[in-house]
DOKOL-620391 format. One record per residue (C-alpha): x, y, z; residue in three letters. Coordinates in steps of 0.001 Angstrom, whole numbers, plus 524288, in hexadecimal, padded with zeros to 5 digits. Example, Ala and Ser with C-alpha at 12.3 -4.5 7.8 and 13.67 -1.06 7.14 Angstrom:
2
<node x="8300C" y="7EE6C" z="81E78" code="ALA"/>
<node x="83566" y="7FBDC" z="81BE4" code="SER"/>
END
This chain:
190
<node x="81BAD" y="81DE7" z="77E50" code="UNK"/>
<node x="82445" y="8218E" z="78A2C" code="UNK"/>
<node x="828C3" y="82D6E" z="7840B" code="UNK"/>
<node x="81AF0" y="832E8" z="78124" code="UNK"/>
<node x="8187A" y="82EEB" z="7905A" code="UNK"/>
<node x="824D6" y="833C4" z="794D0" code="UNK"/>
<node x="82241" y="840C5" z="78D8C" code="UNK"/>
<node x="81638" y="84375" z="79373" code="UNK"/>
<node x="818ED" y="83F9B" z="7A28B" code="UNK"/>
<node x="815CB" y="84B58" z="7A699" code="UNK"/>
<node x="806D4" y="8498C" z="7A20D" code="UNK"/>
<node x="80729" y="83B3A" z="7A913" code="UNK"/>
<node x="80C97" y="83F3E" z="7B502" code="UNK"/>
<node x="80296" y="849AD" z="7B6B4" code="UNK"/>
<node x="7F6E9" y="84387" z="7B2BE" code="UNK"/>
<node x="7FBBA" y="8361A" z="7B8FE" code="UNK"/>
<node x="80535" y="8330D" z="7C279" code="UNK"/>
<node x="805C2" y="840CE" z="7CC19" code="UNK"/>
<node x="7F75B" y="84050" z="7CC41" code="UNK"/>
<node x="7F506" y="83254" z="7CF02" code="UNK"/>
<node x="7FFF7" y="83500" z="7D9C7" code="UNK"/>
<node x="7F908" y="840E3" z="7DECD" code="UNK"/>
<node x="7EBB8" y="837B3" z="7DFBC" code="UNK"/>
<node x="7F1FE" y="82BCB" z="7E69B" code="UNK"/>
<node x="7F67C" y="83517" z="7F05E" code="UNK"/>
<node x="7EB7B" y="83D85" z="7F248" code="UNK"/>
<node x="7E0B1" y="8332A" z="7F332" code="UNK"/>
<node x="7E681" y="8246C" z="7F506" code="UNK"/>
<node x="7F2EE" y="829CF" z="8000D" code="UNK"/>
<node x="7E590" y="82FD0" z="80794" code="UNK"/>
<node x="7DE25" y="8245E" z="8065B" code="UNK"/>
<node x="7E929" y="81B30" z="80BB5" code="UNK"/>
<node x="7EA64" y="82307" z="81824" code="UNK"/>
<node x="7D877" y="82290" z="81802" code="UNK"/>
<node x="7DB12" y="81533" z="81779" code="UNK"/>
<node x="7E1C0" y="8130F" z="8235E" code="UNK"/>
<node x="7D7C7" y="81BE2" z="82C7A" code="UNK"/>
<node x="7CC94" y="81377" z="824D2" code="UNK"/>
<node x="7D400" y="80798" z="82885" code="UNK"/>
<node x="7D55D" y="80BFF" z="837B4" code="UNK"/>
<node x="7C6FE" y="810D2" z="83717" code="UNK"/>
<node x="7C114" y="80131" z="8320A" code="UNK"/>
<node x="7CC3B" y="7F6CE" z="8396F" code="UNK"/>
<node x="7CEE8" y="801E3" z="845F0" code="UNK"/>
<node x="7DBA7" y="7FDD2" z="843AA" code="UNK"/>
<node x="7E94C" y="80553" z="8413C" code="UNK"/>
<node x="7F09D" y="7F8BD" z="83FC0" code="UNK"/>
<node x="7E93D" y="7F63E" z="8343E" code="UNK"/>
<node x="7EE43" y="803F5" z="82F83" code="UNK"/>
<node x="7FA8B" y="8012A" z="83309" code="UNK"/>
<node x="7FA67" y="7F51A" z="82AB8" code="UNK"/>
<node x="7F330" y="7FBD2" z="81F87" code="UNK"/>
<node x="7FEF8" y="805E8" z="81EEE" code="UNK"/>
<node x="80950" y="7FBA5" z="82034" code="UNK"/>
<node x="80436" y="7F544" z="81454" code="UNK"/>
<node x="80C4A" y="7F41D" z="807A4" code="UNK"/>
<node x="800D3" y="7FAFB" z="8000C" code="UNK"/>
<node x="8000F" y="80584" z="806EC" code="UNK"/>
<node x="80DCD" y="80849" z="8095D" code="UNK"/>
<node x="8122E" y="806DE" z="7FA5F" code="UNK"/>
<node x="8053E" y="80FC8" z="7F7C1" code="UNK"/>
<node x="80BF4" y="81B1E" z="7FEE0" code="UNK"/>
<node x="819DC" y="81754" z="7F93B" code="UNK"/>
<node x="814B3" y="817BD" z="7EB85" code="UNK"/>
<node x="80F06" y="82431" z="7EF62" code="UNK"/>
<node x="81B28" y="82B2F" z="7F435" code="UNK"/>
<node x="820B1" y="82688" z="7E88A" code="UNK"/>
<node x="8191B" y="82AC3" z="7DE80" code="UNK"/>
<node x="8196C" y="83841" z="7E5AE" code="UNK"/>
<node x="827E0" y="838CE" z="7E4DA" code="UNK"/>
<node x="8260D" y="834BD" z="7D6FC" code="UNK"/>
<node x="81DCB" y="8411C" z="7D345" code="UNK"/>
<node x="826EA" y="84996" z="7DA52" code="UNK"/>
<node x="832A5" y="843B1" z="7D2AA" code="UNK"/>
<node x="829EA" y="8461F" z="7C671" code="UNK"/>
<node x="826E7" y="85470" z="7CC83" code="UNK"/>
<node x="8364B" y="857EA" z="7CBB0" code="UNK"/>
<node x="83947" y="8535A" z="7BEB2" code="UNK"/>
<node x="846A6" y="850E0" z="7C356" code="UNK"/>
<node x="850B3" y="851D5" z="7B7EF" code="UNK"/>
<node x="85A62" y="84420" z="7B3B2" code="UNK"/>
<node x="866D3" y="847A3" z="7B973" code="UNK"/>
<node x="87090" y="83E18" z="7B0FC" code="UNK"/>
<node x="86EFF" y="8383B" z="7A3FF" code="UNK"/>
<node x="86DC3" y="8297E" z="7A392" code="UNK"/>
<node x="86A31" y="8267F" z="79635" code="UNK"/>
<node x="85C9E" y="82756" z="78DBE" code="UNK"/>
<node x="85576" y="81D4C" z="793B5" code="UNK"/>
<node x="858A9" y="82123" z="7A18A" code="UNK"/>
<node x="85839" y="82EC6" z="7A01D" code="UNK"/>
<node x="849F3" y="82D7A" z="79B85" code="UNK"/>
<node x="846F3" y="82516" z="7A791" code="UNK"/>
<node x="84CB1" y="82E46" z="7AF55" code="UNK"/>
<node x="84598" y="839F2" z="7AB29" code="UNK"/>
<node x="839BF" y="83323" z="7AD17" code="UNK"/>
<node x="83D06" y="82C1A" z="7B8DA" code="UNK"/>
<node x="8324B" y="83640" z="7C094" code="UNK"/>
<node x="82827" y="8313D" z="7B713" code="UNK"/>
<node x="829BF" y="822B3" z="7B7F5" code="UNK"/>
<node x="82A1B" y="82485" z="7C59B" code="UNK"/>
<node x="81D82" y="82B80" z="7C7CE" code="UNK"/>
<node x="816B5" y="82422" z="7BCEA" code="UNK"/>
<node x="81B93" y="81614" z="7C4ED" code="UNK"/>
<node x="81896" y="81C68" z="7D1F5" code="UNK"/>
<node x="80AF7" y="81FCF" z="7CFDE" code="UNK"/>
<node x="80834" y="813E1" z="7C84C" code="UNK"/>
<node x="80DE1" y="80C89" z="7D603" code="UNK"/>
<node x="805F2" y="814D4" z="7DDBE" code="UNK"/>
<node x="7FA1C" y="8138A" z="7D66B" code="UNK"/>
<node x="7FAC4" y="8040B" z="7D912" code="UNK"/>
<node x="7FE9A" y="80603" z="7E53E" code="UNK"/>
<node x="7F35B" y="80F46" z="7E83B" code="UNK"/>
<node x="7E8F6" y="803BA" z="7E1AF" code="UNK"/>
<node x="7F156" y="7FAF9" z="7EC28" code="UNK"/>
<node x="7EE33" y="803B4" z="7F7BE" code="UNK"/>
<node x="7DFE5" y="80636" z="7F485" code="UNK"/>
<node x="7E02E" y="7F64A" z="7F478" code="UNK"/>
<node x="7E49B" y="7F6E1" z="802C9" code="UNK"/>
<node x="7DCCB" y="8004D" z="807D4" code="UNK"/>
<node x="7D173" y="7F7FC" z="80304" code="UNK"/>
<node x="7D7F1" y="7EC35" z="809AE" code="UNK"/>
<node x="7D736" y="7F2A4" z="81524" code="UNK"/>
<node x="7C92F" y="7F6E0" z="81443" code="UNK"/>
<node x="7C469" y="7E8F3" z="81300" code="UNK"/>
<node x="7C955" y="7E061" z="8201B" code="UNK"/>
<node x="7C746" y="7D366" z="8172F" code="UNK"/>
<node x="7D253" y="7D84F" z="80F28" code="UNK"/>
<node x="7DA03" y="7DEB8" z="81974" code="UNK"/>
<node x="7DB0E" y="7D250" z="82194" code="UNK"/>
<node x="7DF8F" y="7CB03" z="8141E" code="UNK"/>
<node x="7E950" y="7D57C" z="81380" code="UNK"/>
<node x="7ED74" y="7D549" z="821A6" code="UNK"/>
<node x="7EDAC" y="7C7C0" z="82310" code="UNK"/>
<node x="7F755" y="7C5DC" z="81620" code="UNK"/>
<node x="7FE9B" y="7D0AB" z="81B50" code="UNK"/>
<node x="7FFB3" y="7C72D" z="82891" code="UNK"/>
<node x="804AA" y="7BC69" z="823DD" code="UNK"/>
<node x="80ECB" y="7C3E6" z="817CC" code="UNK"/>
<node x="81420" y="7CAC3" z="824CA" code="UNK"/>
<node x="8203D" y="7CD17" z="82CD8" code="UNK"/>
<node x="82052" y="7C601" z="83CF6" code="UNK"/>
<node x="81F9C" y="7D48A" z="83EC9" code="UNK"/>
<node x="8130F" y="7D9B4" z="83721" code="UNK"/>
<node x="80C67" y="7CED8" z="83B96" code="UNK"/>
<node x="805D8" y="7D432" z="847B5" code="UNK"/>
<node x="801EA" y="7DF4A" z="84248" code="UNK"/>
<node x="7FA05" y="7DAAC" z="838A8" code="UNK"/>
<node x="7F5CC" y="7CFFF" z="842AC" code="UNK"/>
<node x="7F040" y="7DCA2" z="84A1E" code="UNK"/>
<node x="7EB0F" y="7E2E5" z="83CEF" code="UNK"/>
<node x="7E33D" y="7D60C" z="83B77" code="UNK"/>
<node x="7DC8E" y="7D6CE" z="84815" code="UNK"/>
<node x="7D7B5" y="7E32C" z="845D6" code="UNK"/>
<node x="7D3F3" y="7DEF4" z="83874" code="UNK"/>
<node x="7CCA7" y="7D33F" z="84386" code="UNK"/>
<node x="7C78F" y="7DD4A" z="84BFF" code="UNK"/>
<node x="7C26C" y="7E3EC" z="840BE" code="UNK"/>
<node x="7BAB1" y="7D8AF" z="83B0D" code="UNK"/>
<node x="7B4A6" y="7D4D0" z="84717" code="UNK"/>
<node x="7B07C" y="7E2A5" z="84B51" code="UNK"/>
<node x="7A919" y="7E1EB" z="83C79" code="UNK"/>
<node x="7A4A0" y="7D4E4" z="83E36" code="UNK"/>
<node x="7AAF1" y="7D003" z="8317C" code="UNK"/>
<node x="7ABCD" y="7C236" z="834F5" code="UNK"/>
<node x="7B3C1" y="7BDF5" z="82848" code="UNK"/>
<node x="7BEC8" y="7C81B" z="82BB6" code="UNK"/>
<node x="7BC65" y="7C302" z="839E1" code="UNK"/>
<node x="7BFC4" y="7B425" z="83696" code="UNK"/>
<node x="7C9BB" y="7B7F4" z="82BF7" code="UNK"/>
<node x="7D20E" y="7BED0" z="836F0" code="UNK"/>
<node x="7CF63" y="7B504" z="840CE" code="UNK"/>
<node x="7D544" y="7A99F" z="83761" code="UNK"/>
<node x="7E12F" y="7B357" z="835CA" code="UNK"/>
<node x="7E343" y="7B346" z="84272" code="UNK"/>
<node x="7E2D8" y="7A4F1" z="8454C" code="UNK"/>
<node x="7EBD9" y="7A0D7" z="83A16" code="UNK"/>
<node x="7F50C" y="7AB90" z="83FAC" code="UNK"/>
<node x="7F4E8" y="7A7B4" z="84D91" code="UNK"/>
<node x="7F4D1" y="79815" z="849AB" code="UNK"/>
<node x="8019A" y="79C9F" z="841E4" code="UNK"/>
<node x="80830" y="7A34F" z="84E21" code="UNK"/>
<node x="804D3" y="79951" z="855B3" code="UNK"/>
<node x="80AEC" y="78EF4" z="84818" code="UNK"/>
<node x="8182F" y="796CB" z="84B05" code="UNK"/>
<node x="8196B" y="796F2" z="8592D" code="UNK"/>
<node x="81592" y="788B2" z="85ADF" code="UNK"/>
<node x="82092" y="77EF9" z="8625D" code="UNK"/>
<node x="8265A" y="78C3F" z="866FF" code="UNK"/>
<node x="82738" y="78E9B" z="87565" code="UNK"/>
<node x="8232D" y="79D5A" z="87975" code="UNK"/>
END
């Protein structure tokens, strides 16, 4: 079965992987960079931004995507095997460009489902302040403030809409995370 495969790459990587490349990164590498104005436009806030471009998600999203580009151009320039290490190796080898496209665009298709996920995470604030508030307490000492900051306006947000749920939800954030500053610096002199 690999062999038939293998013998028609050329078909697969046409009709598959370069084009499904060519997609991600004319519609979803747009549509991250729409998410951020959208983002700025509903919370008025470029921390929020900042945070949304600091995530993992989005960060492996454009990895992937570099990679998989690099991939087709390696698959482009059907570079020749330069030493002989044996059958099985040699026919890795020679398909090396192949395996790599095929496993790059199959990474950057999940990671493309993974991004879509975030941008819709960011769309809802119920969700985002789930997400931020994880991302709080998962954190370094020094991330901590700023998604302290990115929570406020995630606050300021929620009371400017009158959403009274969000309103409380941060509130009780805040409380548990000023009751646990206060936990650690208790019996200390200042």
């Amino acid at each position: 079965m690999i062999e038939r495969i293998l013998a028609n790459y050329a078909d697969v990587i046409s009709s598959f992987a370069i084009p499904m490349v060519i997609a991600i990164f004319a519609l979803a590498f747009p549509l991250l960079f729409q998410t951020a104005s959208r983002i700025d436009d509903k919370y008025n806030s470029t921390l929020l931004i900042k945070i949304f471009r600091k995530d993992w998600i989005c960060k492996w999203f454009i990895y992937t995507l570099l990679g998989a580009l690099i991939c087709c151009c390696l698959w482009i320039l059907q570079l020749p095997r330069l030493i002989d290490c044996g059958e099985f190796i040699n026919i890795l080898i020679d398909n090396s460009a192949l395996i790599l496209l095929l496993v790059s665009t199959v990474v950057l298709v999940v990671m493309t489902i993974c991004s879509m996920w975030l941008m819709y995470v960011y769309y809802m604030p119920k969700l985002l302040f789930e997400r931020l508030k994880k991302q709080y307490h998962n954190s370094k000492a020094n991330d901590k403030p700023m998604l302290f900051m990115a929570i406020s306006k995630l606050m300021h947000y929620a009371i400017k809409k009158s959403d009274s749920e969000l309103s409380f939800s941060t509130l009780q954030f805040y409380t548990e995370a000023f009751l646990e500053y206060r936990k650690d610096k208790n019996n200390k002199i200042c």
